[in-house]
C-alpha positions, 0 to 999 in steps of 0.5 A: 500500500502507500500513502494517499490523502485522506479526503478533506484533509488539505489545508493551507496553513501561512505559507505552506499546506498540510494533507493528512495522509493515510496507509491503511490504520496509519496517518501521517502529516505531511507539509508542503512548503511554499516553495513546492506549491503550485505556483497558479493565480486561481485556487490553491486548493485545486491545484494541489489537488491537481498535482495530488498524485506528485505530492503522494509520490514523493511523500510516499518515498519520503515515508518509505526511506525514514525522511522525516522531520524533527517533528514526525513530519513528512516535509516537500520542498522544491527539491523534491520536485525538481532536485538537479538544475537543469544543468546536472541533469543527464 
């Protein structure tokens, strides 16, 4: 299984959202920093639901390799995203 978000679970919370995620009987918090939101002049809201299965991935892998923050929470960043310049990229 991996983790999806639990339905009505996505909040916009100062500069970053938070979705509550679940596997299962297991729930885990995951934040989505500013700079990993999408960057749309409409609904910030629909567009994270847009790209909902990118943000799943990537905290799915996060959840599955131990990646989490101080606080037990899954964290994604632009990074995450697009982790190598442009430059890097093979």
């Amino acid at each position: 299984m991996s983790l999806v978000t639990v339905p009505g679970k996505i909040r916009l919370c100062g500069t970053h959202a938070v979705l509550v995620m679940a596997e299962g009987n297991l729930h885990q918090a995951v934040c989505i920093a500013g700079d990993a939101l999408p960057s749309s002049t409409g609904d910030m809201i629909q567009g994270l639901i847009e790209r909902l299965d990118l943000y799943e991935g990537i905290a799915d892998r996060k959840f599955v390799d131990g990646e989490l923050a101080y606080d037990g929470r899954v964290w994604i960043t632009s990074s995450d995203i697009d982790p190598l310049p442009p430059q890097n990229r093979l």
